[in-house]
PAMARZA-127042 format. One record per atom (N, C-alpha, C, O): z, x, y; residue in three letters. Coordinates in steps of 0.001 Angstrom, whole numbers, padded with zeros to 6 digits, always signed. Layout:
ZXYALA
...
This chain:
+000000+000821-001198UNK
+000000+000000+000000UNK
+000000+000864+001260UNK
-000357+000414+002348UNK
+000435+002190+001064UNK
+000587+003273+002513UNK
-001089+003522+002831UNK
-001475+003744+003978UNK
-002077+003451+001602UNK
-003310+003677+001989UNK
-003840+002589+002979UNK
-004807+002879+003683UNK
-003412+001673+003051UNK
-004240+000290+003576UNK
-003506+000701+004915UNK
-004212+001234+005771UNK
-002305+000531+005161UNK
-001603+000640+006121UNK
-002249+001958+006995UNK
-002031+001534+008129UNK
-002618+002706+007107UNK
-003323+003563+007540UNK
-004812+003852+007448UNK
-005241+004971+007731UNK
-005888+002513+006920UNK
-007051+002733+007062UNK
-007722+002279+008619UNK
-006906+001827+009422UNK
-008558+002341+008876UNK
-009031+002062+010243UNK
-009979+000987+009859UNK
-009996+000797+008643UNK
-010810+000195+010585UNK
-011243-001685+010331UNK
-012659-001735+009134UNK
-012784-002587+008254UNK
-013547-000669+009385UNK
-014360-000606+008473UNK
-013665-000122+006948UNK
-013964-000317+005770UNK
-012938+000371+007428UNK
-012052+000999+005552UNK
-011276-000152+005204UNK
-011180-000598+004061UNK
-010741-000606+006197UNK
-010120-001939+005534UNK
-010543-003144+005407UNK
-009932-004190+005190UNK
-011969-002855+005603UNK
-012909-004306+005470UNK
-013680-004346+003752UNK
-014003-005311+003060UNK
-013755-003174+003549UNK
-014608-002511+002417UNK
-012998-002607+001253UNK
-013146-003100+000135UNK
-012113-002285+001529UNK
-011170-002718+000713UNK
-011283-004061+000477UNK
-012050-004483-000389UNK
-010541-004848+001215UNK
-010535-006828+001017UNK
-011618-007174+000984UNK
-011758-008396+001021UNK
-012676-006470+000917UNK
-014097-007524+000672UNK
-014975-006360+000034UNK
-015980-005937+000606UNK
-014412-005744-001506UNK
-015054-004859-001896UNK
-017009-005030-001947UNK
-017603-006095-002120UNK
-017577-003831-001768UNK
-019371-003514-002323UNK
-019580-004152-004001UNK
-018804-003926-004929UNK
-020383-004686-004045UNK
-020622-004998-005319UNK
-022096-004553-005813UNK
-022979-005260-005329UNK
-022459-003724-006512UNK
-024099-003761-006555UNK
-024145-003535-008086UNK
-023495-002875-008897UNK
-025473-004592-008125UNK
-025949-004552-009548UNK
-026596-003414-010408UNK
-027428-002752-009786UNK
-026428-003124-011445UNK
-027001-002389-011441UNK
-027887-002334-012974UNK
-028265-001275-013474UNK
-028072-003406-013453UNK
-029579-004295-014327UNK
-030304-004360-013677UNK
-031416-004369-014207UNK
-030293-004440-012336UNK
-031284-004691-011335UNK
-031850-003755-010739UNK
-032464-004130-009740UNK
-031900-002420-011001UNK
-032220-001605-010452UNK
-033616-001218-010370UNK
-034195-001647-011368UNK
-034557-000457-009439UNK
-035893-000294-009527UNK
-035753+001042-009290UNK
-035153+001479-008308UNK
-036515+002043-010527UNK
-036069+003789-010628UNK
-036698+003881-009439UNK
-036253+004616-008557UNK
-037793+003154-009277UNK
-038841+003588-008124UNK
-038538+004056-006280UNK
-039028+004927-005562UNK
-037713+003201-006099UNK
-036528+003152-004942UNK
-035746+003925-004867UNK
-035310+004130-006000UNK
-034966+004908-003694UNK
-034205+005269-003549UNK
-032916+005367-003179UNK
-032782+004144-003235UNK
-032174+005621-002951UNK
-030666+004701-002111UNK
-030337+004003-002779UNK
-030960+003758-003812UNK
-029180+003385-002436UNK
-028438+002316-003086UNK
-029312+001441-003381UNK
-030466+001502-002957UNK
-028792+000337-004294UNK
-029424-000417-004061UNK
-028530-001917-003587UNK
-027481-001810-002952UNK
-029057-003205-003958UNK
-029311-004406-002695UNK
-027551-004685-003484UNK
-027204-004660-004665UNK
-026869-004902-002381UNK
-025281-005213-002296UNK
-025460-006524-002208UNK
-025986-006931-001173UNK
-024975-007762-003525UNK
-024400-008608-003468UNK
-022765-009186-002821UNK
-022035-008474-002131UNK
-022507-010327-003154UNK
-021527-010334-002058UNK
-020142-010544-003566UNK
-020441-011216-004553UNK
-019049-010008-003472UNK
-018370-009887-004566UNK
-017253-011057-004903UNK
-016054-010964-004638UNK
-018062-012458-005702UNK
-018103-013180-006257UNK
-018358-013718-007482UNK
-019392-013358-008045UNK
-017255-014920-008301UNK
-017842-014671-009542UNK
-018566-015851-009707UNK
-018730-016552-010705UNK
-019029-015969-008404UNK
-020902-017137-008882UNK
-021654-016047-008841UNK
-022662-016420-009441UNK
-021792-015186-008598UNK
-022335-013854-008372UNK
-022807-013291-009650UNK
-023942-012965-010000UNK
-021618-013250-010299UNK
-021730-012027-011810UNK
-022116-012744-012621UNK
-021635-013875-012690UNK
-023100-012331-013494UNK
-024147-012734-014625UNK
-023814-012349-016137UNK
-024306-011307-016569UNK
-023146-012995-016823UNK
-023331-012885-018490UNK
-023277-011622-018392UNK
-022284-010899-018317UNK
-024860-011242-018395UNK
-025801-009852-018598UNK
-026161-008783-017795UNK
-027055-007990-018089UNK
-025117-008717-016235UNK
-025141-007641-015613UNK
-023743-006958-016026UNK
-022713-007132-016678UNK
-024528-005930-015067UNK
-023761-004834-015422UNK
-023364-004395-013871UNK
-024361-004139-013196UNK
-022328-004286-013307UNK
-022275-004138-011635UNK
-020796-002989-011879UNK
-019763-002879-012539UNK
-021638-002278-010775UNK
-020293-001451-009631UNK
-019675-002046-008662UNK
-020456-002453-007801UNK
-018336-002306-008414UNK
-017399-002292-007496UNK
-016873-001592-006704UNK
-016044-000996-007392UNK
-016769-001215-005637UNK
-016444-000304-004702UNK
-015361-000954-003624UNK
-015393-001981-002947UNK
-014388+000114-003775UNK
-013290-000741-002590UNK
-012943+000101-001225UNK
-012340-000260-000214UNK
-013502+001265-001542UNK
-013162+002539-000931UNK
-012127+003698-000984UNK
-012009+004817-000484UNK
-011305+002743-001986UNK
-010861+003977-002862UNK
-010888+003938-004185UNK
-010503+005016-004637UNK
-011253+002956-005240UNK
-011852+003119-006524UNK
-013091+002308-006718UNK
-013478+001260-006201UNK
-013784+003398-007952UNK
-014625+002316-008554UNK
-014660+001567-009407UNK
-013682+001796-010117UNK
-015348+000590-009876UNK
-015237-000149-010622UNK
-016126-000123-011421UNK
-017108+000228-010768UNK
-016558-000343-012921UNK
-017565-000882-013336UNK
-017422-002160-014320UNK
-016514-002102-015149UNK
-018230-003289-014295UNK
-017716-004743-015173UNK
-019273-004347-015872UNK
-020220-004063-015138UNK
-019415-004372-017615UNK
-019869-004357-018192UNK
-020183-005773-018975UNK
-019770-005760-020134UNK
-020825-006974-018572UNK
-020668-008297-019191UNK
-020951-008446-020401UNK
-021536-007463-020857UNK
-020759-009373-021215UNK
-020557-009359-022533UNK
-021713-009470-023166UNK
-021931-008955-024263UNK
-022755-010337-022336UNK
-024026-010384-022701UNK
-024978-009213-022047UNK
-026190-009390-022174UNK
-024550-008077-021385UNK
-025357-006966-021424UNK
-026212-006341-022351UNK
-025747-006221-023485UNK
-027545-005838-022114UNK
-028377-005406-023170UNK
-027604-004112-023808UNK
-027354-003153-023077UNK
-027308-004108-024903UNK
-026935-002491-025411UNK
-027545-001313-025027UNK
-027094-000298-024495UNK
-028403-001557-025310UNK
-029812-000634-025450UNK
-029128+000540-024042UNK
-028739+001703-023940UNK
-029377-001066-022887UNK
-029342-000507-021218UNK
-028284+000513-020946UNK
-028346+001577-020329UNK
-026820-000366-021861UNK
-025791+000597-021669UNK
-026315+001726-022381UNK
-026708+002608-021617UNK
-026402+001893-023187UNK
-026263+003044-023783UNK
-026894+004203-023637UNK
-026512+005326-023963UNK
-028242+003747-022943UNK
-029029+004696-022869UNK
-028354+005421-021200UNK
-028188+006600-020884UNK
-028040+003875-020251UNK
-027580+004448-018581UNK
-026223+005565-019269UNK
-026289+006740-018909UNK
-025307+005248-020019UNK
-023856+005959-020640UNK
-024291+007582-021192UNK
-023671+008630-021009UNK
-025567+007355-021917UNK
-025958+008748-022268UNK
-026127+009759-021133UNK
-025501+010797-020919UNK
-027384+009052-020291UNK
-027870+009773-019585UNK
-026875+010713-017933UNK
-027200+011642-017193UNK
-025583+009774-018026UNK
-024680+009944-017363UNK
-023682+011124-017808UNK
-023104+011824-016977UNK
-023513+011301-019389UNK
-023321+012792-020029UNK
-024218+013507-019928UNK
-023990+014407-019118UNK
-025097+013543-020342UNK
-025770+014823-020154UNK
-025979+015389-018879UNK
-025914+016601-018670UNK
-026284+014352-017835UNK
-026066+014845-015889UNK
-025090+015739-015373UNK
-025101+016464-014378UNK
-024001+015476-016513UNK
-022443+015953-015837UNK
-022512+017101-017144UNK
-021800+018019-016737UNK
-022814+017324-017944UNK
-023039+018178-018698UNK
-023841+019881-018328UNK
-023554+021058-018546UNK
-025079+019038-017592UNK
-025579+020095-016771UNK
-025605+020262-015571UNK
-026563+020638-014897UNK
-024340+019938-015158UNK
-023591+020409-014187UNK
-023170+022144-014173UNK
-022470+022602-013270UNK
C-alpha cells in the first residue's frame, strides 16, 4: 500500500484501471504493443490469452479454451529468447 501512496496520477491510474492486451490477437507483422482493451470480464474470451499490467506486476490469464498449440509454441519460444540471452 506505501507503493500507491507515493505514485504520481498516471501511475496511479494504470494501477486502478490496469492495461490489458490480448495477445491471440496479435499480428507478427506490426510492431509495438499491441491494441489495449479495456480490463473487463465482458472483455475476456474463453480462448484468449491476455497480459495485465498494473505498473507494478504482470499478469498473464491463460483461458481454458486457449489453443495449446498457441501456448506452447508462444511458452517455448519465450525459453529459448531468455536462453540466448
Amino acid at each position: 500500500m506505501s507503493a500507491v501512496s507515493s505514485m504520481d496520477v498516471s501511475s496511479s491510474s494504470v494501477f486502478f484501471y490496469p492495461r490489458l492486451f490480448p495477445l491471440h490477437d496479435l499480428n507478427t507483422a506490426e510492431e509495438g504493443l499491441p491494441i489495449q482493451i479495456r480490463c473487463s470480464i465482458e472483455k475476456i474470451q474463453d480462448h484468449g490469452v491476455y497480459l495485465m499490467e498494473n505498473g507494478i506486476y504482470l499478469f498473464m490469464y491463460i483461458g481454458l479454451a486457449a489453443d495449446p498449440n498457441w501456448v506452447s509454441v508462444c511458452m517455448i519460444e519465450a525459453v529459448k529468447q531468455k536462453r540466448s540471452i
